[in-house]
C-alpha positions in Angstrom: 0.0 0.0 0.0 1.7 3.3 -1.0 0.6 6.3 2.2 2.1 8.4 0.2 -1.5 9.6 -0.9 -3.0 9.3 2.2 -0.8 11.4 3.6 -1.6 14.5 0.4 -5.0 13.9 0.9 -5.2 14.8 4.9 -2.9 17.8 3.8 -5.9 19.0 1.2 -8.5 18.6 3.2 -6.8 21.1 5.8 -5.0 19.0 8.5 -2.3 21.1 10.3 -0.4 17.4 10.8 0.3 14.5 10.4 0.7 11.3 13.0 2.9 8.7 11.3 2.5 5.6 13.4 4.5 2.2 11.6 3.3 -1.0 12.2 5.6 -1.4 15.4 2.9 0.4 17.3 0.4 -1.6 19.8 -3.3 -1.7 19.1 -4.9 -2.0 16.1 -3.4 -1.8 12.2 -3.5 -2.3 8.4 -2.8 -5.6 7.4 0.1 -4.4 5.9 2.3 -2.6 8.0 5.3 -0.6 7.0 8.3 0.1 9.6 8.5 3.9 11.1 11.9 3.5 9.7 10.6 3.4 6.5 7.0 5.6 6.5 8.6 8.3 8.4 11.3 9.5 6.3 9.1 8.7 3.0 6.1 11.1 4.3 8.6 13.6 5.3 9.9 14.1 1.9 6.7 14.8 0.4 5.2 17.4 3.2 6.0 20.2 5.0 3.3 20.2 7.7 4.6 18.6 11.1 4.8 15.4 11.6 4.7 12.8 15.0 6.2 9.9 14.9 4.7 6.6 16.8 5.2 3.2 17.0 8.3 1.2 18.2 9.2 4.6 19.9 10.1 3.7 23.3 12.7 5.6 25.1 15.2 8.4 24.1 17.4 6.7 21.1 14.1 5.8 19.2 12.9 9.3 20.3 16.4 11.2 18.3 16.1 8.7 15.6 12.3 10.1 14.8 13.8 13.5 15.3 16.6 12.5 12.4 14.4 11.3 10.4 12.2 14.4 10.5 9.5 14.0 13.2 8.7 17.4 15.5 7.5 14.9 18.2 6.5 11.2 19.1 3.7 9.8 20.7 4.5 6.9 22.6 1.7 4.3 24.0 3.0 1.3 25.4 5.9 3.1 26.9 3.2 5.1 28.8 0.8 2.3 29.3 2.8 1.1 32.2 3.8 4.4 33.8 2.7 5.1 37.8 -0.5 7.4 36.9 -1.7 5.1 34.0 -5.1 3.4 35.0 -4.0 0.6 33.6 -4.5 -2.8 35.9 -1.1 -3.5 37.7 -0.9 -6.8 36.1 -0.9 -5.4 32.7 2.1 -3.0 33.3 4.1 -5.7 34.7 3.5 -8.0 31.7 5.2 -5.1 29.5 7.6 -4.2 31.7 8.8 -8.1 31.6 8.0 -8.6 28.0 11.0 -8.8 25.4 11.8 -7.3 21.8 10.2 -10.3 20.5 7.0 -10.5 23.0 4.0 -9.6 20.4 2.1 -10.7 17.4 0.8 -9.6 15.0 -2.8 -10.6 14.5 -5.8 -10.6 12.0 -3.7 -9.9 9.2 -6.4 -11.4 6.6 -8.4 -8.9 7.3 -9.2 -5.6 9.4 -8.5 -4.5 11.9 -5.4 -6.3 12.4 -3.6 -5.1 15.7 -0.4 -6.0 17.4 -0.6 -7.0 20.6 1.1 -8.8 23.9 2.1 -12.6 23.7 0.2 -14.7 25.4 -1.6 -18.1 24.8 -4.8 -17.1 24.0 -2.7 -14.9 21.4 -0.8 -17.9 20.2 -3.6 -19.6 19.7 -5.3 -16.7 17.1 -1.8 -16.4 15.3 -2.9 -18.4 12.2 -3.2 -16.3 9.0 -6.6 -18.0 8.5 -7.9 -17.2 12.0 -9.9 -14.1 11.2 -11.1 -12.1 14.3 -14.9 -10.6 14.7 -14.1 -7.0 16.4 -16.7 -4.8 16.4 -16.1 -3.3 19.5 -12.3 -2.9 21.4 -12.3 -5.1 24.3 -10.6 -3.7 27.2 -9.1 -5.8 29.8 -6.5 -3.5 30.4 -8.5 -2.0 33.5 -9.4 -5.4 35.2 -6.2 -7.4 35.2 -6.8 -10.0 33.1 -3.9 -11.2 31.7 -2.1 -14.7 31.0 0.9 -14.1 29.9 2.8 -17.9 30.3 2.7 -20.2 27.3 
């Protein structure tokens, strides 16, 4: 998928920004995802207006690498999810906080919305390409602890 004209169209229709989030980012996604490496750099050649940067941006490297790359600021969600005033259930931010580089998945990608999320077995278990999931409405667990995170 080429964002490219995404990105010229928000720009017509009057947007003062632009959020750039690759496919590194938690929560939900296109099927497709492109890197912040990549999407971040190719939007910035083409605009002028400013841009954020999110996804994969989690502490102040990734932050001065989105600043080199052209980004006036980042958002960054996970890396907040687990900070002391976050409502977020306890058990949640400690499952981040333990998790590794290689900790998510990537699921739904047949279809939309796709989302990246923590590892878990109930995630293992959806990680099949032909496992399409039925999401009308976000659940949120976040908030009540829920979480499973051995294998």
């Amino acid at each position: 998928m080429n964002w490219i004209p995404f990105a010229l169209k928000a720009i017509d229709c009057g947007v003062d920004g632009l959020v750039v989030e690759g496919g590194e980012g938690g929560g939900f996604k296109n099927p497709s995802p492109v890197s912040t490496m990549v999407l971040l750099p190719l939007i910035r050649s083409r605009v002028d207006v400013p841009i954020i940067a999110a996804g994969g941006i989690a502490d102040g490297l990734s932050m001065a690498g989105a600043f080199a790359m052209g980004a006036e600021g980042v958002q960054m969600g996970t890396r907040m999810l687990s900070c002391l005033e976050s409502p977020v259930h306890n058990n949640w931010k400690q499952a981040v906080v333990a998790a590794k580089e290689t900790d998510t998945v990537f699921l739904n990608q047949a279809s939309r919305p796709a989302l990246r999320a923590l590892r878990t077995q109930r995630t293992e278990d959806l990680l099949p390409l032909c496992v399409v999931l039925r999401m009308p409405v976000p659940v949120d667990r976040s908030r009540r602890g829920r979480v499973k995170t051995s294998a």
